[in-house]
C-alpha positions in Angstrom: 47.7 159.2 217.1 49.9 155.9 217.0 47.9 154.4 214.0 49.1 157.7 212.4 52.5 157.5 213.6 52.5 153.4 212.7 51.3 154.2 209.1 53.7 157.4 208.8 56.3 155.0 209.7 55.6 152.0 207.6 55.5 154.6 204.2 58.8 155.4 205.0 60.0 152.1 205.2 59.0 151.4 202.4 60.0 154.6 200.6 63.3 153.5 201.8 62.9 150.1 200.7 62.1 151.1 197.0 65.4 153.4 196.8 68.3 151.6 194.9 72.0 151.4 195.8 74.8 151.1 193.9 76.4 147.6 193.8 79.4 145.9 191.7 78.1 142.5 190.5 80.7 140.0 188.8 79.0 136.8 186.9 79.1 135.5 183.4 76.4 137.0 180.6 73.8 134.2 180.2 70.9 133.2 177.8 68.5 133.4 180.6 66.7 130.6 179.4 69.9 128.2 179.9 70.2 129.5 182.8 66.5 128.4 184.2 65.7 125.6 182.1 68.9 124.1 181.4 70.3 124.9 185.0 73.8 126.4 183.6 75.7 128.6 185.5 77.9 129.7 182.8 77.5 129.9 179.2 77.9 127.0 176.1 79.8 129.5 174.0 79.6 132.7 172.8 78.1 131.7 169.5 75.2 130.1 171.0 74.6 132.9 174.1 74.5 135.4 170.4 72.1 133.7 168.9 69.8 133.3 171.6 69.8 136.9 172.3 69.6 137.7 169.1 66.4 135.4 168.9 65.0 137.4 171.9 65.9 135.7 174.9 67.0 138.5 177.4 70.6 138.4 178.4 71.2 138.5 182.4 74.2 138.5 184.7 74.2 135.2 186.0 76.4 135.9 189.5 78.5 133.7 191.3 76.4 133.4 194.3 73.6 132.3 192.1 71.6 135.9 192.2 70.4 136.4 188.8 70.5 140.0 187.7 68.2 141.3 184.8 69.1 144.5 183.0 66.6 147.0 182.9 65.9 150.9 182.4 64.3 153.6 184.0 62.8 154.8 181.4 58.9 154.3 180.7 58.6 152.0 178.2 61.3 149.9 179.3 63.9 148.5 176.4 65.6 145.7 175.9 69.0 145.7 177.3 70.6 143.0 174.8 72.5 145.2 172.6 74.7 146.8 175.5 75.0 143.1 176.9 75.7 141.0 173.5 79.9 142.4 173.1 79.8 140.6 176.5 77.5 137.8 175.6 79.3 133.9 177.4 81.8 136.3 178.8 82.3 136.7 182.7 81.8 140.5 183.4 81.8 143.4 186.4 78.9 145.6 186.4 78.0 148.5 188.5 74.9 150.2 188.6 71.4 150.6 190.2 70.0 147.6 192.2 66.6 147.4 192.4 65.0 144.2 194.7 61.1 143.2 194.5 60.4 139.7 195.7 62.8 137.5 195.1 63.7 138.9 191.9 66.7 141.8 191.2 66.9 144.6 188.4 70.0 146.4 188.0 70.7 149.9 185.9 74.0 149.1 184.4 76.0 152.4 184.7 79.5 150.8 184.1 80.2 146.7 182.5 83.2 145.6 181.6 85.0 142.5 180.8 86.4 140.7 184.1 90.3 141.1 184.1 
C-alpha cells in the first residue's frame, strides 16, 4: 500500500510540475546565437538582430537576470515564433504568457509582448 501511495504521489508531482503559470518577463529580443556564442546580453542593432532571424536563427527573450526564454507553441507541429518576435527584434520588451521549465531550459507561450515603456 505505501509503494502505491509513494507512486500515486510522485505522478502528481509531476503532473503538477508540467502545468505552466503565467509570468511577465522583461529582457531585450536577441539573435540567440549572439546571445550564446558571442556572450551578448543585448542586441548589436536592430538591422543585424533582422537579419539573423530572417536567416533562421530563432529570436529569444534574453531577460535581465540572465534566463533565456524561447518562444514556442502548443500546437503540434510547433512553428517558428520569429515573425511575432521580428517588430521587436534588438528592442527591450515585456512579455506575458505560459512558462513552461524542463531542465535547465524555459519555453514560454507569448499571450501579450509589447515594447518596454
Amino acid at each position: 500500500m505505501r509503494i502505491l501511495f509513494t507512486a500515486v504521489l510522485a505522478s502528481a508531482m509531476l503532473l503538477a510540475a508540467a502545468e505552466p503559470k503565467t509570468v511577465t518577463v522583461k529582457g531585450y529580443v536577441l539573435d540567440s546565437a549572439c546571445g550564446f556564442t558571442k556572450n551578448l546580453k543585448k542586441p548589436v542593432s536592430v538591422e543585424c538582430a533582422q537579419a539573423c532571424a530572417k536567416a533562421g536563427s530563432p529570436l529569444v527573450i534574453w531577460a535581465d537576470d540572465g534566463s533565456v526564454y524561447w518562444p514556442t507553441t502548443d500546437a503540434m507541429p510547433a512553428a517558428s515564433q520569429n515573425d511575432k518576435l521580428l517588430p521587436f527584434a534588438a528592442q527591450r520588451v515585456v512579455a506575458t504568457g505560459k512558462l513552461y521549465v524542463h531542465g535547465g531550459s524555459k519555453a514560454l507561450i507569448i499571450e501579450k509582448i509589447e515594447a518596454e515603456k
